[in-house]
PDB file of N, CA, C and O in Angstrom:
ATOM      1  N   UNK A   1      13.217 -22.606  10.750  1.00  0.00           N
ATOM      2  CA  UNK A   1      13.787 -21.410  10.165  1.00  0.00           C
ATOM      3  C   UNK A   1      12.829 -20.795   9.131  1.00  0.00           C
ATOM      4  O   UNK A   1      12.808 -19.567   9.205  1.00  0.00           O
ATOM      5  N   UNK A   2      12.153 -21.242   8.331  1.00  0.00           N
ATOM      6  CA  UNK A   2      10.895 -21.135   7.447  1.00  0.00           C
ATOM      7  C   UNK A   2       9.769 -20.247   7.833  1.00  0.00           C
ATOM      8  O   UNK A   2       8.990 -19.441   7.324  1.00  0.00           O
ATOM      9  N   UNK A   3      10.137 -20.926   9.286  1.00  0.00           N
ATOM     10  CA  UNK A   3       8.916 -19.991   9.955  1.00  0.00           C
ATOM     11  C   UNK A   3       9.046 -18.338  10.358  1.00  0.00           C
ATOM     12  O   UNK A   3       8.240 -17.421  10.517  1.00  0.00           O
ATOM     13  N   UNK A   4      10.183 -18.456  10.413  1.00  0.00           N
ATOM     14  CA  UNK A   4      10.686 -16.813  10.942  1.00  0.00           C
ATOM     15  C   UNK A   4      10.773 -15.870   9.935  1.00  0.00           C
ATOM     16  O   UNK A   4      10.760 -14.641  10.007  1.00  0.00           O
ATOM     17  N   UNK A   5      10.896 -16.863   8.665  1.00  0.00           N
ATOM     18  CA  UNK A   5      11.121 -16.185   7.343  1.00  0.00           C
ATOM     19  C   UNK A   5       9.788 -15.051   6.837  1.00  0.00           C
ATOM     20  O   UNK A   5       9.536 -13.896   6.493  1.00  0.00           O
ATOM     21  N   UNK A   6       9.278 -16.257   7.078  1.00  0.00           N
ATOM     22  CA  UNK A   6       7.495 -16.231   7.062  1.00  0.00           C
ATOM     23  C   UNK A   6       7.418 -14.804   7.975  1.00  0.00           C
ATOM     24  O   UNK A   6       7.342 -13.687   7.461  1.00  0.00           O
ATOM     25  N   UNK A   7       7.444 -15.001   9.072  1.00  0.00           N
ATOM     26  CA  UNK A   7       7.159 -14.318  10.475  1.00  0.00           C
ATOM     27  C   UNK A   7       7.352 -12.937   9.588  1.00  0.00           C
ATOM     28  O   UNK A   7       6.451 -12.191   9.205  1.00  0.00           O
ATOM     29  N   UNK A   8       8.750 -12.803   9.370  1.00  0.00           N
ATOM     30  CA  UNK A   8       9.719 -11.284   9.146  1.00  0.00           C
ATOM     31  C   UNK A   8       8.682 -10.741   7.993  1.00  0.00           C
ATOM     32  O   UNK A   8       8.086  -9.664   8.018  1.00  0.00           O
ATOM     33  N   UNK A   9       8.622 -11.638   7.093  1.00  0.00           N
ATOM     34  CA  UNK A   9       8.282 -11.129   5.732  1.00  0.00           C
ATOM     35  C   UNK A   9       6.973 -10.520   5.686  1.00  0.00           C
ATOM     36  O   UNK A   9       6.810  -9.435   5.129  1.00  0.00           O
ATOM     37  N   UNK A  10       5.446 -11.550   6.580  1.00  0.00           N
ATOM     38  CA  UNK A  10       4.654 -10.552   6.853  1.00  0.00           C
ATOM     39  C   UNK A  10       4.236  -9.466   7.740  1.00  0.00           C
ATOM     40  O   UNK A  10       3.190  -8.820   7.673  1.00  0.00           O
ATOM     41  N   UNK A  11       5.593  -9.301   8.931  1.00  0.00           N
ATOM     42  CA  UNK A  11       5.531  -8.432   9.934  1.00  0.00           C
ATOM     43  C   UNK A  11       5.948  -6.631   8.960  1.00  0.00           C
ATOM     44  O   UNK A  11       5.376  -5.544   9.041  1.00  0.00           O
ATOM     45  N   UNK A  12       7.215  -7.099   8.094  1.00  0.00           N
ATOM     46  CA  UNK A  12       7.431  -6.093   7.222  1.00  0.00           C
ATOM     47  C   UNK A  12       6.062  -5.472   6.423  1.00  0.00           C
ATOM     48  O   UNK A  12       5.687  -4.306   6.545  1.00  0.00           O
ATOM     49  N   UNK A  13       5.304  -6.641   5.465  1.00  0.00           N
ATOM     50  CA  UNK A  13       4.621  -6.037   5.108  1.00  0.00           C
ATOM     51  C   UNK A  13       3.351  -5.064   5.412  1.00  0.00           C
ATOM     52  O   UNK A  13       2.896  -4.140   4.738  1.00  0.00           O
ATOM     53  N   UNK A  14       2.871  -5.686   6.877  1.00  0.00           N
ATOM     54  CA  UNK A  14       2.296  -4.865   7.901  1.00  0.00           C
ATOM     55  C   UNK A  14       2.422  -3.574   7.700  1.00  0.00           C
ATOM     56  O   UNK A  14       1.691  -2.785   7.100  1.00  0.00           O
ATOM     57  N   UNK A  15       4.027  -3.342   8.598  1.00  0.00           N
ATOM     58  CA  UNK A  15       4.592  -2.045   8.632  1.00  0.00           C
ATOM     59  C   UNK A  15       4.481  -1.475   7.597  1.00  0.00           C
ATOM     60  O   UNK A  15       3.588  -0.628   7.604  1.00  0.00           O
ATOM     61  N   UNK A  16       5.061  -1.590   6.620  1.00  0.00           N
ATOM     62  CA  UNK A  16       4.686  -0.818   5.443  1.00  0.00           C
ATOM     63  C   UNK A  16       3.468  -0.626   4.950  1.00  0.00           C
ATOM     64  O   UNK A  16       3.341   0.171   4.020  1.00  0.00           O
ATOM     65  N   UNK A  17       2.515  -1.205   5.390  1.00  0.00           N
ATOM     66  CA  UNK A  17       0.904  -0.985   5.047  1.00  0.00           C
ATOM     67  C   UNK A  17       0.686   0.065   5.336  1.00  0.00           C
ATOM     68  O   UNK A  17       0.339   0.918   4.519  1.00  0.00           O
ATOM     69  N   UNK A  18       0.932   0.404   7.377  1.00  0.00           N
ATOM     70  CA  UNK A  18       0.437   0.613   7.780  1.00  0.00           C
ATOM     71  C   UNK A  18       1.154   2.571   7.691  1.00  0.00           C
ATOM     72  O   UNK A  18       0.578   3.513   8.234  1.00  0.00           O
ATOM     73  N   UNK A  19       2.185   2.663   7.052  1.00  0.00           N
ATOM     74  CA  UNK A  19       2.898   3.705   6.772  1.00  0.00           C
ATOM     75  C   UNK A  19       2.344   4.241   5.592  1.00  0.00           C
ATOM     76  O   UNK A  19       2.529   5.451   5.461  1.00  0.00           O
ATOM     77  N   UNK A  20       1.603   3.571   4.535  1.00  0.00           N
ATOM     78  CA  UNK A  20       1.356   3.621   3.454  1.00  0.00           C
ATOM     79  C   UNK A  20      -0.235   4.588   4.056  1.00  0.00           C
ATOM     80  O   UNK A  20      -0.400   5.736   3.643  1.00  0.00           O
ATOM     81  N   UNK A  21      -1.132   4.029   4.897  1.00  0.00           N
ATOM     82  CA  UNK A  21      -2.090   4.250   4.806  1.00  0.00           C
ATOM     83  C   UNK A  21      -2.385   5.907   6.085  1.00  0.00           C
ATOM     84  O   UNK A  21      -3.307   6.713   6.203  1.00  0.00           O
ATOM     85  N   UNK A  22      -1.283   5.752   6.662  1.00  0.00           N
ATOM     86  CA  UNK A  22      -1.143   7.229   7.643  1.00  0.00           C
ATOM     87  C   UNK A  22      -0.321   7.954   6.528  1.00  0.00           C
ATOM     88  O   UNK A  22      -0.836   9.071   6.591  1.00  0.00           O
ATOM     89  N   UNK A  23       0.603   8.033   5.571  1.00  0.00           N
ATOM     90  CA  UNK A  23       1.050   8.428   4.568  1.00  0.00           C
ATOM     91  C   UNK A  23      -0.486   8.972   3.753  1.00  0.00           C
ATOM     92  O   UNK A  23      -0.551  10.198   3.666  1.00  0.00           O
ATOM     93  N   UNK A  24      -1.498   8.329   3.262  1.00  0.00           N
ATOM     94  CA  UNK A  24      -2.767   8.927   2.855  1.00  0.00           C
ATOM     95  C   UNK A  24      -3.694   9.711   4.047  1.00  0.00           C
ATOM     96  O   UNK A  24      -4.491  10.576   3.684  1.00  0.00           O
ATOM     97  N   UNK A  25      -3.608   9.501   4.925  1.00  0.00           N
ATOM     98  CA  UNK A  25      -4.338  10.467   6.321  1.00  0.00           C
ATOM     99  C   UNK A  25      -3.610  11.858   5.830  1.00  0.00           C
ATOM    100  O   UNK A  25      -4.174  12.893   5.476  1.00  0.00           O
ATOM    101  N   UNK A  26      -2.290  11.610   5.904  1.00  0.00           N
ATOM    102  CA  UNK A  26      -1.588  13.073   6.534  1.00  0.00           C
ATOM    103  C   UNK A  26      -2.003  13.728   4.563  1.00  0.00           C
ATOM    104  O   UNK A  26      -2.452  14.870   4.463  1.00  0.00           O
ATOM    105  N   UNK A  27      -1.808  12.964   3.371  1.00  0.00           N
ATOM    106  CA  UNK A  27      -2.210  13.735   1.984  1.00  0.00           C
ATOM    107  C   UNK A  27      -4.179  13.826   1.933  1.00  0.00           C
ATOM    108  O   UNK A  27      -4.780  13.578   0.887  1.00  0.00           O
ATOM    109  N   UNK A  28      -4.735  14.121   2.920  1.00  0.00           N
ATOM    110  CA  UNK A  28      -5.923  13.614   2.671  1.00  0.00           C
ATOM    111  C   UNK A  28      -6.725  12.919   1.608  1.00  0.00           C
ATOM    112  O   UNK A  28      -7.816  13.281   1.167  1.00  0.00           O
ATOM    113  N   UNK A  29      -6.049  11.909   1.278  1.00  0.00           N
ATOM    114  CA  UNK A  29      -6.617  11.348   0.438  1.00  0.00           C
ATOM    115  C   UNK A  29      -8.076  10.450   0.570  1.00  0.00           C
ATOM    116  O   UNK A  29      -8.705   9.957  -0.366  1.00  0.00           O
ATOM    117  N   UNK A  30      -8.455  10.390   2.230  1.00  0.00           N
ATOM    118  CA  UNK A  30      -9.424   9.847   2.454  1.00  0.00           C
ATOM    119  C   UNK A  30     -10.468  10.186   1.675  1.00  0.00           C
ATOM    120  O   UNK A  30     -11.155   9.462   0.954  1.00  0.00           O
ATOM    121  N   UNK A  31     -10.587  12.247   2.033  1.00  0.00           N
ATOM    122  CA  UNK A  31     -11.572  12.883   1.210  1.00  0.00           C
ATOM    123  C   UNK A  31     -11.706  12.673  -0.252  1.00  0.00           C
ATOM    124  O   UNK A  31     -12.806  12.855  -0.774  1.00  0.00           O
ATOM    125  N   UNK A  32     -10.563  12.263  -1.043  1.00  0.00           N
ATOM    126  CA  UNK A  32     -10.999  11.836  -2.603  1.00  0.00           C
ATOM    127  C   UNK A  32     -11.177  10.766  -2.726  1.00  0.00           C
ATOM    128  O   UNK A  32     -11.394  10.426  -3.889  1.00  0.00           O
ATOM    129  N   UNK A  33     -11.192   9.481  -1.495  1.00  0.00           N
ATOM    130  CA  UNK A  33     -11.880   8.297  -2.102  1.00  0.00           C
ATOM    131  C   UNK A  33     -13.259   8.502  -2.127  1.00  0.00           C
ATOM    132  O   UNK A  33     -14.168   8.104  -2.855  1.00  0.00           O
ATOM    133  N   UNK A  34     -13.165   9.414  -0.891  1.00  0.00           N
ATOM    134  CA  UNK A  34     -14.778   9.254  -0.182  1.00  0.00           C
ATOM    135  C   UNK A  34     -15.625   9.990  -1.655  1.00  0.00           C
ATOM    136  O   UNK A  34     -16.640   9.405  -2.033  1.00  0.00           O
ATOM    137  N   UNK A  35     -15.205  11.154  -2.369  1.00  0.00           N
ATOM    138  CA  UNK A  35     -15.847  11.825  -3.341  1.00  0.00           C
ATOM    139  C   UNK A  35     -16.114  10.770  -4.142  1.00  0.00           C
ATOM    140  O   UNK A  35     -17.305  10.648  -4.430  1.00  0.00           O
ATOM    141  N   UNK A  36     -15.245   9.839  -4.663  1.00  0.00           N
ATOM    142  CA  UNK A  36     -15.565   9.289  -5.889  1.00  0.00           C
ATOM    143  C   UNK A  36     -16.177   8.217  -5.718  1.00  0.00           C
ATOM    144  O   UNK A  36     -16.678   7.658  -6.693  1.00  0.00           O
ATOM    145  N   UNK A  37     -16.317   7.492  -4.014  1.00  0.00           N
ATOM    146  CA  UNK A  37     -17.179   6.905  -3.957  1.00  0.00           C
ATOM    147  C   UNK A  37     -18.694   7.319  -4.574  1.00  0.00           C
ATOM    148  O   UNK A  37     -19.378   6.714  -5.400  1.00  0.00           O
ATOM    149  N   UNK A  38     -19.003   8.798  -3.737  1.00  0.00           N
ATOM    150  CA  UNK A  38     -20.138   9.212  -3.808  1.00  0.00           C
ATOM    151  C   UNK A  38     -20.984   9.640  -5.318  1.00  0.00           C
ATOM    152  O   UNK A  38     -22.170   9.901  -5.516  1.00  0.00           O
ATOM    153  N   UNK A  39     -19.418   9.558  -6.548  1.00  0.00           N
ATOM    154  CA  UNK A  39     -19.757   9.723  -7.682  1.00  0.00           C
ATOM    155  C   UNK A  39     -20.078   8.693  -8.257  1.00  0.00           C
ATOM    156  O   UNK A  39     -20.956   8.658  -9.119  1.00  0.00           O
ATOM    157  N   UNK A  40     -19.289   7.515  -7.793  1.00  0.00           N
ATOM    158  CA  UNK A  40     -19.894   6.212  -8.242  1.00  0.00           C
ATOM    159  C   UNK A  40     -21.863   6.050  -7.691  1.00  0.00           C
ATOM    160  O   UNK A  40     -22.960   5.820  -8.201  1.00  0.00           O
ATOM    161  N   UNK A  41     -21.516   6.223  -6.945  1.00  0.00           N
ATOM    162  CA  UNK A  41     -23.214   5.576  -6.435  1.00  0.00           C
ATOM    163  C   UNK A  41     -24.012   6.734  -6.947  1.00  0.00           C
ATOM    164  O   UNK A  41     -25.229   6.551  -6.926  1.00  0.00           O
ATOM    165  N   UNK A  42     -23.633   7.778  -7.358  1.00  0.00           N
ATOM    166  CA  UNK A  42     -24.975   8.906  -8.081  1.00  0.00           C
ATOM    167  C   UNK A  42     -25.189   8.774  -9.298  1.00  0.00           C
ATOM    168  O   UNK A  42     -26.277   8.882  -9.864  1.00  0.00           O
ATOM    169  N   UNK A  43     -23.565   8.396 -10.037  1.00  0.00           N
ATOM    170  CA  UNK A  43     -23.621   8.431 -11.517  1.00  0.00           C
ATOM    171  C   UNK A  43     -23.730   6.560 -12.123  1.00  0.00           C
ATOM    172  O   UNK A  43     -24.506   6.379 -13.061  1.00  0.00           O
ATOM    173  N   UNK A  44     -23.234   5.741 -11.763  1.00  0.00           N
ATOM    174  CA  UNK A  44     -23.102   4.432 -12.332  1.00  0.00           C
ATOM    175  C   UNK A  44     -24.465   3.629 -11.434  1.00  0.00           C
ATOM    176  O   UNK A  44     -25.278   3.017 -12.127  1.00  0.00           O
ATOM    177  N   UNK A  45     -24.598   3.647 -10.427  1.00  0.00           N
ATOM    178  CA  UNK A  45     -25.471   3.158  -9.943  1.00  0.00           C
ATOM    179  C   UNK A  45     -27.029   3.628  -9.935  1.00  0.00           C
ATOM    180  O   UNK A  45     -27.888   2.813  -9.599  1.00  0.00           O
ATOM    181  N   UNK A  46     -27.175   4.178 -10.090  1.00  0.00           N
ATOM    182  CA  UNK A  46     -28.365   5.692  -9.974  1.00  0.00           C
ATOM    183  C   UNK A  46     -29.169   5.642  -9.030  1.00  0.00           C
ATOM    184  O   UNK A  46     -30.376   5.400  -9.063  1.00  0.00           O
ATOM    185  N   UNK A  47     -28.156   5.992  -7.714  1.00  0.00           N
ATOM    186  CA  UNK A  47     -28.817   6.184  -6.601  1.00  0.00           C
ATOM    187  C   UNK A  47     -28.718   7.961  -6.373  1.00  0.00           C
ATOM    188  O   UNK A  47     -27.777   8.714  -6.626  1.00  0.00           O
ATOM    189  N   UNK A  48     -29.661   8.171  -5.975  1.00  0.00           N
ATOM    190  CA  UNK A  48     -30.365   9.686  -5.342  1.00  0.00           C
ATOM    191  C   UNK A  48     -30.759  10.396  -6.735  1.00  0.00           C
ATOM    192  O   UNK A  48     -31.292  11.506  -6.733  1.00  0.00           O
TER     193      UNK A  48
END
């Protein structure tokens, strides 16, 4: 029974990941990680 518990609990969290992260597709939030990536590596790192 432990096991199913198990089973449910990380099948849920899956799902909800995976809602979480098409939830950021559809707010484009890709494009503002991707910016601040690119601010990290110009400004803290001093690349380019």
């Amino acid at each position: 029974m432990e096991n199913k518990k198990k089973y449910i609990v990380r099948t849920t969290i899956i799902i909800i990941s995976g809602v979480f992260i098409l939830y950021g597709f559809v707010r484009n939030e890709t494009e503002i990680v991707r910016n601040k990536a690119i601010n990290i590596c110009l400004e803290c790192i001093g690349l380019g």
